[in-house]
FITITI-850238 format. One record per residue (C-alpha): z, y, x; residue number from 1; residue in one letter. Coordinates in pm, whole numbers. Layout:
// FITITI-850238
VOBA | pz | py | px | nr | rest
VOBA | Z | Y | X | NUM | A
...
This chain:
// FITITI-850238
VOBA | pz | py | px | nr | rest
VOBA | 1418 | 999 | 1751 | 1 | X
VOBA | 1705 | 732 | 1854 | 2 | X
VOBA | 1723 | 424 | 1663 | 3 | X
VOBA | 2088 | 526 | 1533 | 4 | X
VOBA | 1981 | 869 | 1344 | 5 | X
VOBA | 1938 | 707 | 1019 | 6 | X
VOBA | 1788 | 844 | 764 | 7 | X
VOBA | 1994 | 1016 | 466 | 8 | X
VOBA | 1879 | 1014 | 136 | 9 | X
VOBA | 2232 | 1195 | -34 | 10 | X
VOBA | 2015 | 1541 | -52 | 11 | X
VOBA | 1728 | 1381 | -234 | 12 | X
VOBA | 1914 | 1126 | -449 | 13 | X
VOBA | 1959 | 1303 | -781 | 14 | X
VOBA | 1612 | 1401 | -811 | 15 | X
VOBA | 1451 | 1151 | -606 | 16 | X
VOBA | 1354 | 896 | -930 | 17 | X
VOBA | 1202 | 1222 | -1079 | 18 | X
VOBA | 985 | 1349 | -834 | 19 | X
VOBA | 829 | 1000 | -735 | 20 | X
VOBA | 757 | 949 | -1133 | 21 | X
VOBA | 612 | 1315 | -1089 | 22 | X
VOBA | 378 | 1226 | -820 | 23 | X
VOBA | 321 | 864 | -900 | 24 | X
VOBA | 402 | 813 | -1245 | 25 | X
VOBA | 492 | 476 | -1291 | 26 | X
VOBA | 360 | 326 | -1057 | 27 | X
VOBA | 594 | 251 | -776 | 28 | X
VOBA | 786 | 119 | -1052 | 29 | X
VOBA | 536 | -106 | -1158 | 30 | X
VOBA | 460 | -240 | -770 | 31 | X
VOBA | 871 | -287 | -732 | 32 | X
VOBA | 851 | -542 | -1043 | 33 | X
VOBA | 551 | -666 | -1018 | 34 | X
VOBA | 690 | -1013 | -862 | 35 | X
VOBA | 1064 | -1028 | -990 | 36 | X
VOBA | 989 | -1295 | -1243 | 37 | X
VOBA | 877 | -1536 | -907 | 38 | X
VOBA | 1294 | -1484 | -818 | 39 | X
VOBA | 1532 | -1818 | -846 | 40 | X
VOBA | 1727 | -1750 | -1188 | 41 | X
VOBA | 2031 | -1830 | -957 | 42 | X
VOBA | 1874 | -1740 | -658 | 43 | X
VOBA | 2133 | -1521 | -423 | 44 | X
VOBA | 1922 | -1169 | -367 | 45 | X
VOBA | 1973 | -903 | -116 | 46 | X
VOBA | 1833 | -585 | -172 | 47 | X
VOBA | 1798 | -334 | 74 | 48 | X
VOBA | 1730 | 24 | 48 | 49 | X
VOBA | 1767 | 2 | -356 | 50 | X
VOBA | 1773 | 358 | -400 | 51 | X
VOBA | 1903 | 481 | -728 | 52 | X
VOBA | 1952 | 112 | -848 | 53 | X
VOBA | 1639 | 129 | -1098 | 54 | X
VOBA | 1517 | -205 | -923 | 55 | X
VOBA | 1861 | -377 | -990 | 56 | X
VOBA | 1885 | -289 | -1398 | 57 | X
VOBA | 1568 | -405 | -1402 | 58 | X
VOBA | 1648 | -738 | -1221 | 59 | X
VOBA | 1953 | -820 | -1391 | 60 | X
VOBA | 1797 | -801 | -1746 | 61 | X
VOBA | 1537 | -1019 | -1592 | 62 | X
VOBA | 1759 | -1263 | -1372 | 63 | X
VOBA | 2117 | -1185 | -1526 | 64 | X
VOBA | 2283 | -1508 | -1351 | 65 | X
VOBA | 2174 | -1443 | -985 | 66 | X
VOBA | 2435 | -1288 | -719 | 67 | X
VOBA | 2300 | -977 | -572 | 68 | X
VOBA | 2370 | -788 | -265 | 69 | X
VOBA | 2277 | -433 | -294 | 70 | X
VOBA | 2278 | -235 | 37 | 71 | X
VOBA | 2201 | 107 | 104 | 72 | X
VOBA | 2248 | 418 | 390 | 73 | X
VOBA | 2274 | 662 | 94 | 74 | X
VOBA | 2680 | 684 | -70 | 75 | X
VOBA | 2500 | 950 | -353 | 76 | X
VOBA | 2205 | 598 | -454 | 77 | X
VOBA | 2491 | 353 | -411 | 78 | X
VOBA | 2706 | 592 | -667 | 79 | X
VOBA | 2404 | 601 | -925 | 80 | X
VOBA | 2338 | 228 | -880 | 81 | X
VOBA | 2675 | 140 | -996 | 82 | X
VOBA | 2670 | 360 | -1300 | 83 | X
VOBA | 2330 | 166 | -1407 | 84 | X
VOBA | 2559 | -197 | -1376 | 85 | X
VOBA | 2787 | -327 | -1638 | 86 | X
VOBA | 3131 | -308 | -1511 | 87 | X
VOBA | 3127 | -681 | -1538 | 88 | X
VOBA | 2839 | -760 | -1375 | 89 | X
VOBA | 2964 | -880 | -969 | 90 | X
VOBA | 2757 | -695 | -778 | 91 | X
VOBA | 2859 | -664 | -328 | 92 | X
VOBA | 2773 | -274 | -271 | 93 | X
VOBA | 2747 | -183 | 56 | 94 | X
VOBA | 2721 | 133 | 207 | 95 | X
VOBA | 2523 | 81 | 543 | 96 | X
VOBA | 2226 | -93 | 683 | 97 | X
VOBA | 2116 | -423 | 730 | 98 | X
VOBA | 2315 | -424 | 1020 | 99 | X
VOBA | 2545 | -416 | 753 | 100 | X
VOBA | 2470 | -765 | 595 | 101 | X
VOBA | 2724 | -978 | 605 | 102 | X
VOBA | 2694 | -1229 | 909 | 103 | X
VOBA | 2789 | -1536 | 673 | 104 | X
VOBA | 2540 | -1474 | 376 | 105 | X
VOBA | 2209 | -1656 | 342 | 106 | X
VOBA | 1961 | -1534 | 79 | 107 | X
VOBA | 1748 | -1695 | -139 | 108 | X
VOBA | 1511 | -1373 | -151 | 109 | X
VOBA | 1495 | -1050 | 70 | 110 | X
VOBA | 1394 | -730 | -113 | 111 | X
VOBA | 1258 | -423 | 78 | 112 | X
VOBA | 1044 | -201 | -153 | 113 | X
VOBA | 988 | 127 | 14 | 114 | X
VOBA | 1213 | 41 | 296 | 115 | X
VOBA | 995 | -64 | 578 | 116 | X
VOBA | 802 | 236 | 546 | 117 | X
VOBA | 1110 | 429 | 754 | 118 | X
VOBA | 1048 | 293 | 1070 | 119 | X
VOBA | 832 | 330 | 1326 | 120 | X
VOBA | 654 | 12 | 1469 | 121 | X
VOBA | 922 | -61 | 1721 | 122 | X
VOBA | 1234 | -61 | 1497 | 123 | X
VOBA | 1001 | -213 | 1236 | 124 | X
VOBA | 1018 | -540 | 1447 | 125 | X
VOBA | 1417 | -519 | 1535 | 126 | X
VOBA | 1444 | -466 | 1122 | 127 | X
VOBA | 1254 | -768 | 1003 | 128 | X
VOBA | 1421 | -1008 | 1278 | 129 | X
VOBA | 1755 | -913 | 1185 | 130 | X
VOBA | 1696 | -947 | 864 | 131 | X
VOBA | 1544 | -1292 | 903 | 132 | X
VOBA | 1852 | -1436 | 1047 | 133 | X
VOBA | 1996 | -1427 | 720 | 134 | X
VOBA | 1679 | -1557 | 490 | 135 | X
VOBA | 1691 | -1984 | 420 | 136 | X
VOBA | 1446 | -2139 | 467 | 137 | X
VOBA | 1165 | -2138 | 213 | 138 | X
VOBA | 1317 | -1807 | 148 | 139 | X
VOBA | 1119 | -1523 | -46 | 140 | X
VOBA | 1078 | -1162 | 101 | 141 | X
VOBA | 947 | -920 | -161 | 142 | X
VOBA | 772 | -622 | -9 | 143 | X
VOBA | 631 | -299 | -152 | 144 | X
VOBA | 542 | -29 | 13 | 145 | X
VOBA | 255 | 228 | 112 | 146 | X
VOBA | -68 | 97 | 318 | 147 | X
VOBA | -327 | 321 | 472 | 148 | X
VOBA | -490 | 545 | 198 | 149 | X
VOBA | -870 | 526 | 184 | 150 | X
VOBA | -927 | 809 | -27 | 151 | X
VOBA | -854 | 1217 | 169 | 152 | X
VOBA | -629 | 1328 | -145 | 153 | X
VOBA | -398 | 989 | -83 | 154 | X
VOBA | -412 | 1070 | 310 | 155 | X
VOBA | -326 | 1417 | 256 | 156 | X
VOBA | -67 | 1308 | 7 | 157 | X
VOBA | 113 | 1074 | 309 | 158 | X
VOBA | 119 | 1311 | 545 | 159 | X
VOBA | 279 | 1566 | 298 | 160 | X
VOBA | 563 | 1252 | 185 | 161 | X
VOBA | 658 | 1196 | 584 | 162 | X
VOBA | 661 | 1553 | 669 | 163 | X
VOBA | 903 | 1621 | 365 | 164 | X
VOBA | 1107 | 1337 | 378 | 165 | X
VOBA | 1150 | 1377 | 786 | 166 | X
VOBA | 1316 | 1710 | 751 | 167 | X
VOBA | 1446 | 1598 | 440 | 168 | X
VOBA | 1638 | 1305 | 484 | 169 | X
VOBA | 1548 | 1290 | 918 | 170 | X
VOBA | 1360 | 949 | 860 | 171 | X
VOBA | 1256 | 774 | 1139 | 172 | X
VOBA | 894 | 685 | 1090 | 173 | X
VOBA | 626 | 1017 | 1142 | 174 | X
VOBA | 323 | 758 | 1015 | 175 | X
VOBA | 306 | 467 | 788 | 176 | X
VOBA | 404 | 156 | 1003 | 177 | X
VOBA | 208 | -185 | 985 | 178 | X
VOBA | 515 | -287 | 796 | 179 | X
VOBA | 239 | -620 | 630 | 180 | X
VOBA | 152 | -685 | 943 | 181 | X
VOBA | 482 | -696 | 1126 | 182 | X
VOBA | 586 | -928 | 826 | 183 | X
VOBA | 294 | -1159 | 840 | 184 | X
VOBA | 381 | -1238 | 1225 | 185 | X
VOBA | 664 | -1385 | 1090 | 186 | X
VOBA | 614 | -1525 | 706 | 187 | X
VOBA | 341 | -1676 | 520 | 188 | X
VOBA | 185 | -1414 | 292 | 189 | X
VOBA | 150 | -1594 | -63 | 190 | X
VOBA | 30 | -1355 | -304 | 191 | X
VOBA | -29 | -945 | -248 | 192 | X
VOBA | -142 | -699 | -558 | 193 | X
VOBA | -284 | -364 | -508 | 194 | X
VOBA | -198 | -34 | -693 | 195 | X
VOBA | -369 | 300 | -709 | 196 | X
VOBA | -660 | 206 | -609 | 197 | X
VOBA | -480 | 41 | -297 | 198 | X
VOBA | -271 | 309 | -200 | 199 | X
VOBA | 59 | 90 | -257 | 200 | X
VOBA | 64 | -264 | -208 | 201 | X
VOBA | 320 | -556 | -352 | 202 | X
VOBA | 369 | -893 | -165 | 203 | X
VOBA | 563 | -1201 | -113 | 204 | X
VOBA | 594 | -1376 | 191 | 205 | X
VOBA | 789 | -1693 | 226 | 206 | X
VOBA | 998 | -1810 | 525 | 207 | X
């Protein structure tokens, strides 16, 4: 698949929160704020791939003095993220990519929670470069995300999630990437936490 068929997610947005609470409970909720409290109270944040905007209520009650950058390829998640914000609450939507991030903004902390995941191995690398260009140093990035299932039903249950979500949404990625990996090549990798029995995986690496 070319590298400029991105993936969709306006056909799964309004039940997309649902299903994964269906399948995973609350888990993947519990991995995505597992390491928010580590975030600067003032620190400038970018988030991308925020989905419905769940993560960023959840951040601003946490960190309500921060400046956020939400970004997302989805208009339908960027629409229910805003309706989760306080109207006065200055938040930068953008509707893209992170070749969408604006080329004068440094952040404080990157966010990708079930973004890497996307991409195969070779746009996994272009992703986390172009991304890094815009990280200061000492910078955070806070990761979570799918690793390699040991157990058949979790294996069985990935290759059921790609094979939905590629004719879905027409995601990239046919396989889970080495999205830890790819990131370790390039950050220190301070602290990681397992979930479901190590079927999901939160981490923060530092510039």
């Amino acid at each position: 698949m070319k590298r400029e068929q991105r993936a969709n997610f306006d056909s799964v947005a309004a039940f997309y929160d649902r299903m994964a609470r269906l399948v995973f409970g609350n888990t993947l909720l519990q991995a995505q704020l597992h390491y928010l409290g580590r975030i600067p109270g003032n620190g400038n944040v970018l988030i991308l791939g925020g989905g419905s905007g769940e993560l960023l209520e959840q951040l601003l009650r946490i960190k309500p003095t921060g400046r956020v950058c939400y970004i997302d390829s989805s208009a339908s998640m960027i629409s229910l993220s805003r309706a989760r914000v306080d109207s006065n609450v200055q938040i930068d939507f953008i509707h893209g990519t992170e070749d969408s991030i604006p080329t004068d903004q440094q952040f404080d902390v990157i966010i990708t929670n079930f973004y890497l995941d996307l991409f195969n191995d070779a746009s996994l690398h272009r992703v986390i470069a172009k991304c890094k260009q815009h990280l200061k140093s000492s910078g955070l990035w806070l990761a979570s995300d799918f690793v390699k299932p040991k157990r058949l039903a979790d294996r069985i249950l990935l290759k059921a999630m790609y094979l939905f979500f590629r004719v879905t949404t027409s995601i990239e990625a046919e396989d889970l990437p080495h999205w830890s990996e790819a990131l370790g090549k390039e950050f220190s990798e301070r602290e990681s936490t397992y979930f479901r029995k190590g079927f999901v995986k939160s981490s923060i690496f530092q510039h």
